[in-house]
C-alpha positions in Angstrom: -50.7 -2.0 9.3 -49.4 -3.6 12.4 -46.2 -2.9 14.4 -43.1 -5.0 13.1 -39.5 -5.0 15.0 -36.8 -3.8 14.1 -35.5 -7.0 14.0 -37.8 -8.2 11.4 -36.0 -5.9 8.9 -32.2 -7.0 9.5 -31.2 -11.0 8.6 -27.9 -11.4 8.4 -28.2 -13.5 5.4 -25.1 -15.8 3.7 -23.6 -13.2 1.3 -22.2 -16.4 -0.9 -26.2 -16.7 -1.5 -26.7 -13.6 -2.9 -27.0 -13.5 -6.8 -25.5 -10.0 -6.9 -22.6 -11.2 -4.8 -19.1 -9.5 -6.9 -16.0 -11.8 -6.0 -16.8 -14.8 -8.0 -17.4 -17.3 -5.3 -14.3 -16.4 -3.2 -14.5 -16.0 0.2 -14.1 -12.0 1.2 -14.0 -10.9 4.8 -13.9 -7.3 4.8 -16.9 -7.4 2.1 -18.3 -10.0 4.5 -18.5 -7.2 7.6 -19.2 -4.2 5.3 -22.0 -6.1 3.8 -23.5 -6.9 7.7 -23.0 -3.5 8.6 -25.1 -2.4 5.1 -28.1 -4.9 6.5 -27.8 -3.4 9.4 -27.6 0.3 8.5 -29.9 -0.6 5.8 -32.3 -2.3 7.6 -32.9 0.2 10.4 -33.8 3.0 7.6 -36.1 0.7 6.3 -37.9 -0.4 9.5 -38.0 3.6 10.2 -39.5 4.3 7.3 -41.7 2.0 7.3 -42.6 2.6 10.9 -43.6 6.2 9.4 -44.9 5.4 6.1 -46.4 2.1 6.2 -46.4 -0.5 3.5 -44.4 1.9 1.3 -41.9 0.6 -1.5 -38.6 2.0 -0.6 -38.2 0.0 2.5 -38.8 -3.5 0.5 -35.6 -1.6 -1.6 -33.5 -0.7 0.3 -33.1 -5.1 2.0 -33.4 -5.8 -1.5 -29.8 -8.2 -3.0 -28.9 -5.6 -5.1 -29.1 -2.6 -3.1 -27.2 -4.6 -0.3 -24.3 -5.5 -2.3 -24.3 -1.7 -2.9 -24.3 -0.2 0.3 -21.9 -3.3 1.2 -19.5 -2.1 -1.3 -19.3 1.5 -0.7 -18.9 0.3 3.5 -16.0 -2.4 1.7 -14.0 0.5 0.3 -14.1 2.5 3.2 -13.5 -0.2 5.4 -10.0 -1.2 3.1 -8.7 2.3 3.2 -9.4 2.5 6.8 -7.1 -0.4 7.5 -4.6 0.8 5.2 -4.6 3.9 6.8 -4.1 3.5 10.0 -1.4 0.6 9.0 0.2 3.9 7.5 0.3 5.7 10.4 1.7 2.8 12.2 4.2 2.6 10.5 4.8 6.5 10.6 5.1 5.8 14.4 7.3 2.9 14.1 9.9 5.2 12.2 9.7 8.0 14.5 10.1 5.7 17.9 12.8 3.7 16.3 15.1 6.8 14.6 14.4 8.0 18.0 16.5 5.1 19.5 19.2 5.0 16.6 19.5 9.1 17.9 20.0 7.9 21.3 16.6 9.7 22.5 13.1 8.5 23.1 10.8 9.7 19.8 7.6 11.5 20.3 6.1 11.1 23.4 2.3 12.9 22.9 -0.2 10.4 23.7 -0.7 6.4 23.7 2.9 5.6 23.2 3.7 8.9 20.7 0.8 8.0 18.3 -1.1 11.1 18.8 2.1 12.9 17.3 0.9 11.8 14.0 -3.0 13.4 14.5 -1.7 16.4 15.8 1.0 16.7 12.3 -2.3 15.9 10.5 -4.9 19.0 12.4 -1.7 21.1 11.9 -0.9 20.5 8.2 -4.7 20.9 7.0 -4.7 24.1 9.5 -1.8 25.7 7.5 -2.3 28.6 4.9 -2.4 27.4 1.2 -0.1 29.0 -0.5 0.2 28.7 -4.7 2.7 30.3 -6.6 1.4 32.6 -9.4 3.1 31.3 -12.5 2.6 28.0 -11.9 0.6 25.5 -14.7 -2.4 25.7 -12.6 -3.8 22.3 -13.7 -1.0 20.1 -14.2 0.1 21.7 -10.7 -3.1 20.2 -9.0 -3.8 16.9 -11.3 -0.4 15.6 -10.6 -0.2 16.1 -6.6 -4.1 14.7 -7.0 -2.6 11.4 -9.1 0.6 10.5 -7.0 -1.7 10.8 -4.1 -4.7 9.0 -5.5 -1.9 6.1 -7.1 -0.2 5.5 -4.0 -3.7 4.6 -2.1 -4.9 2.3 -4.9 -2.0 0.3 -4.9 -1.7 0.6 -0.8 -5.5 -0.7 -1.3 -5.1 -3.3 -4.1 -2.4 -5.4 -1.8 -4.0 -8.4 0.1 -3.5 -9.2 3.6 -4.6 -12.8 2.9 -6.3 -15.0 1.0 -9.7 -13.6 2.4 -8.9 -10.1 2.7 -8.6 -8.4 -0.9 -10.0 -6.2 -3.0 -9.6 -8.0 -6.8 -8.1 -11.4 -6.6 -6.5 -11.1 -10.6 -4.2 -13.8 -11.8 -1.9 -10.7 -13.3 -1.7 -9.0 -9.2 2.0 -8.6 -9.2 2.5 -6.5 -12.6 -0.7 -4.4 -12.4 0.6 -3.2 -9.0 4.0 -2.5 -10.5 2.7 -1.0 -13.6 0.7 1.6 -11.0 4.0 1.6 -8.7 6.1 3.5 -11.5 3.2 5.7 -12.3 3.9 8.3 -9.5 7.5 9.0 -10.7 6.8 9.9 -14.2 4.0 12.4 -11.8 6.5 13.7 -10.5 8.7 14.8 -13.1 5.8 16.4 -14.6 4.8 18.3 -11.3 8.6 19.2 -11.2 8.1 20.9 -14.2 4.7 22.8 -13.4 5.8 24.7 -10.5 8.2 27.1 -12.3 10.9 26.2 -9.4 14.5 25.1 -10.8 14.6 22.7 -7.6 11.3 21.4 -8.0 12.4 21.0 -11.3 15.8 18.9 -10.8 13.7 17.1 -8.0 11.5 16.0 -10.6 14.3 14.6 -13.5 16.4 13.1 -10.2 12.5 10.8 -10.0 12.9 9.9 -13.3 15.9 9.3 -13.0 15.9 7.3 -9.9 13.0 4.9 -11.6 14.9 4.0 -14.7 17.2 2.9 -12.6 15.9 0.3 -10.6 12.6 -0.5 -11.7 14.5 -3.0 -14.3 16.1 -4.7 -11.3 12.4 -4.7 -9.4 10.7 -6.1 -12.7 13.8 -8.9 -13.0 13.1 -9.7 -9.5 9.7 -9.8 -9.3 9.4 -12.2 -12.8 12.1 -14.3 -11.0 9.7 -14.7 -8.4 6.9 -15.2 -10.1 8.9 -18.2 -12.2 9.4 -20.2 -9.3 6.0 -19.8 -8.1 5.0 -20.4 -11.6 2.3 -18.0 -11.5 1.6 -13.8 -11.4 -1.4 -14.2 -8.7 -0.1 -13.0 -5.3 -2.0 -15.6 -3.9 -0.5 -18.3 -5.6 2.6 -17.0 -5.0 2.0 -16.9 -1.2 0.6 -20.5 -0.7 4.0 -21.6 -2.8 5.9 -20.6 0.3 3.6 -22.6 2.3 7.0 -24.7 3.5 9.4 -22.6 2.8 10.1 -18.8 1.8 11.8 -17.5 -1.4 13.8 -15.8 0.9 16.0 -18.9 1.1 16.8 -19.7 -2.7 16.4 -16.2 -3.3 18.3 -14.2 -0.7 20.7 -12.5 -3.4 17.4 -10.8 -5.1 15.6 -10.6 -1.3 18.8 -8.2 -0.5 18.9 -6.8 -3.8 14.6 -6.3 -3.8 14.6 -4.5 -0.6 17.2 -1.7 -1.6 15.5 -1.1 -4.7 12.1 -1.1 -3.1 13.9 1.5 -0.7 14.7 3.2 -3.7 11.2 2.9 -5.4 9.6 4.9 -2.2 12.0 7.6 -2.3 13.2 6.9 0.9 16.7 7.2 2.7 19.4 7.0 1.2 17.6 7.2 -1.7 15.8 10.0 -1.7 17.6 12.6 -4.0 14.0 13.7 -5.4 13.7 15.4 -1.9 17.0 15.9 -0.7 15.9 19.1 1.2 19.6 19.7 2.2 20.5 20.1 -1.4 17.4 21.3 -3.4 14.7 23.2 -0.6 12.2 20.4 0.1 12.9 19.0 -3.9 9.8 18.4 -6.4 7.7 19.5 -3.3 9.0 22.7 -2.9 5.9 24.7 -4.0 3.2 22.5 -2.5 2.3 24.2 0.9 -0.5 23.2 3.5 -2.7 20.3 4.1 -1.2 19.5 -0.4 2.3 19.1 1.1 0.8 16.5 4.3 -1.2 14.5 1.5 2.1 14.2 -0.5 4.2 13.3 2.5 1.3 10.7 3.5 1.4 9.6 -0.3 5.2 8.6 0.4 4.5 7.1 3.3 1.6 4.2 1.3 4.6 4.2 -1.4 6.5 3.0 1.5 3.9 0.6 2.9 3.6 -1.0 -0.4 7.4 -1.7 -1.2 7.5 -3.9 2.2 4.1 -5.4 1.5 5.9 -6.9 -1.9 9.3 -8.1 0.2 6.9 -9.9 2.2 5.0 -11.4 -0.6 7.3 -12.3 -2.7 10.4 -13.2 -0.1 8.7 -13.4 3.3 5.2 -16.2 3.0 2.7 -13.5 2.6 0.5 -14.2 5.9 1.8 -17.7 6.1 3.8 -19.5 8.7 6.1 -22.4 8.1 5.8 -25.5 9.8 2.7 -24.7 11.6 -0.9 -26.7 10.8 -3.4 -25.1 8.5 -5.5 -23.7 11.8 -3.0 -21.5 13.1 -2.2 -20.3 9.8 -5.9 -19.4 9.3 -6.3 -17.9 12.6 -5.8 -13.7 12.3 -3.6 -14.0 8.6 -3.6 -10.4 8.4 -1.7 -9.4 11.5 0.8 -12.2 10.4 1.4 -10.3 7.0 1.0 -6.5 9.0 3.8 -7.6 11.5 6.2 -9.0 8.4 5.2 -6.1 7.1 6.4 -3.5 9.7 9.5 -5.8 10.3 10.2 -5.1 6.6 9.6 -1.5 7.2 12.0 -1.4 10.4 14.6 -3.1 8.0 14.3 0.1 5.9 14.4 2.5 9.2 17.4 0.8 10.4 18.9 1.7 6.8 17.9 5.1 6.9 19.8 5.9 10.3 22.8 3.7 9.3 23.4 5.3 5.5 23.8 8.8 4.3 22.3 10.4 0.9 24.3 9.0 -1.8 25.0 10.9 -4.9 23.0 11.5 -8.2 25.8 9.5 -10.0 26.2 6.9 -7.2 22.8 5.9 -7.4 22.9 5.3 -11.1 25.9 3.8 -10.6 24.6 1.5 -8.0 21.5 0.6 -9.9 23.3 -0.5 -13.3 26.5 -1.6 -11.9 25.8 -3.3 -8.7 21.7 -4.4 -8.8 21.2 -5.4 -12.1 23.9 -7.6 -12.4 22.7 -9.1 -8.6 19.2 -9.4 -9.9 20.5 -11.6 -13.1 22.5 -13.5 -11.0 19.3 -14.4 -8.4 17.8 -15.0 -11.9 20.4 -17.8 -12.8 20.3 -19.2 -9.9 16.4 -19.4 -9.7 16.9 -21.0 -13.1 18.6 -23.8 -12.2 16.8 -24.9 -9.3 13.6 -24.9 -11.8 16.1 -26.8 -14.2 17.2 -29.2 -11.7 13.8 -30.2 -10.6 14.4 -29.0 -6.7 11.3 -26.3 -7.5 
């Protein structure tokens, strides 16, 4: 058989075309590249075995639709974590350099800009000795660290950046993300209880504790939301705000959203399921090595995901106002990354602000002060549907 290129085994083909093609006619970019990099990775293992083994089968295979869309997919998931990641660690950064200025001192300083700072934590956590406490419950001790870690990066990955960048594009987006949101608590509690520690314990109830009261408020919010849109799909939500963001008629619940999404990620001044001034290091107490780094990473998507939802549901998603429909659909995802991380500076700027409040403050502030806000917002969301100005 006669020579044949390389190039005669990679087409970069239309992926719309392809009968195996998994988004239902919508448009996906990151499929889009993961699928060209699967022709190309593809194709170059067929030409090469084909260049050894002429005429054989498993190069006609592995071009074939099906197999394409596979390798495409596996690429796609890697490719969406990726981005999520190191959107993660950006934000990481962000606190550090900014809590450095609130502090009155410059942050880390190791490498482009202090960046490296959060690589070298990572090669130092998974270097560390790992440590597990003998009376532990062995497997609810390692299932629940594996499910608050493995629920906070689907629902870091299952947020879109834009209409073309998504991994399911479901017409119920907003309360399948919640419903996965308030898993990790009730994970917590229960790996609270598994470690035999009294403070990993109380860490654990102060979760539960701390999700009772304000994922009511959240939901309220977020059905508020979604009634003004008149829909649940995130997109749909997003390309209501095409001229002008909730945040407007909705600035009671966007104030109101963003503490108890502080509040949802544990963070400052919420975040009496750590509060290692009071209880050691909280439910994490008996999690040591690169375990404890996962966990702290796990807080940090947690985190990532509560200012991804401000922005959706308060901010325009990846639009802009008042611009044409070209500049809107020129880089969408870096719109909705930089809202995002504005967001996330919002909650910095809190942290360094406000101390830890109380066990019975932040019940207090949940029942007394956010649910009443978040009916309010409600009401007020209700008659501008009412009135005909939505």
């Amino acid at each position: 058989m006669a020579y044949s290129s390389i190039l005669d085994w990679i087409s970069f083909s239309d992926i719309m075309s392809n009968p195996w093609y998994p988004f239902a006619g919508d448009y996906n970019l990151p499929f889009d590249i993961s699928y060209k990099l699967w022709e190309i990775i593809g194709g170059g293992l067929a030409w090469l075995i084909n260049l050894i083994l002429p005429g054989n089968p498993v190069s006609t295979w592995l071009i074939s639709d099906g197999v394409c869309v596979g390798g495409g997919l596996i690429i796609f998931m890697i490719v969406i974590f990726l981005v999520v990641f190191i959107g993660t660690l950006l934000s990481l950064w962000e606190e550090r350099k900014v809590l450095g200025r609130v502090m009155d001192r410059r942050g880390t300083m190791i490498g482009m800009k202090g960046f490296l700072q959060c690589v070298a934590d990572g090669v130092k956590t998974f270097m560390k000795e790992n440590t597990i406490p003998k009376k532990v419950d062995m497997m609810t001790y390692m299932w629940t660290v594996s499910l608050v870690v493995g629920v906070s990066v689907l629902i870091a990955c299952m947020i879109p950046l834009s209409d073309r960048w998504f991994v399911v594009n479901y017409d119920t987006g907003l309360l399948i993300i919640m419903a996965f949101f308030a898993l990790a608590p009730f994970f917590i509690l229960v790996s609270g209880w598994a470690q035999n520690n009294k403070y990993s314990l109380i860490g654990g109830m102060r979760a539960a504790e701390l999700m009772i009261s304000y994922e009511v408020p959240m939901l309220i919010m977020i059905g508020t939301a979604s009634l003004l849109a008149g829909t649940l799909n995130i997109g749909d939500i997003v390309a209501a705000q095409r001229d002008i963001w909730y945040i407007i008629p909705m600035f009671i619940g966007f104030i109101t959203f963003l503490f108890c999404a502080t509040a949802e990620a544990e963070r400052v001044p919420f975040d009496i399921a750590e509060a290692e001034a009071e209880l050691v290091e909280g439910w994490q107490t008996e999690y040591a090595g690169m375990k404890w780094g996962l966990i702290m990473l796990a807080d940090y998507f947690r985190g990532y995901v509560s200012c991804a939802m401000v922005t959706i549901l308060f901010l325009g998603g990846w639009n802009i106002p008042f611009v044409s429909d070209s500049v809107n659909n020129f880089l969408p995802e870096i719109v909705f990354l930089l809202k995002t991380w504005f967001v996330f500076f919002l909650m910095i700027m809190i942290r360094g602000a406000l101390a830890r409040v109380r066990t019975d403050q932040i019940v207090n502030i949940g029942w007394k002060v956010f649910m009443p806000l978040s009916v309010i917002n409600f009401v007020i969301v209700l008659l501008l549907k009412v009135g005909g100005i939505y």
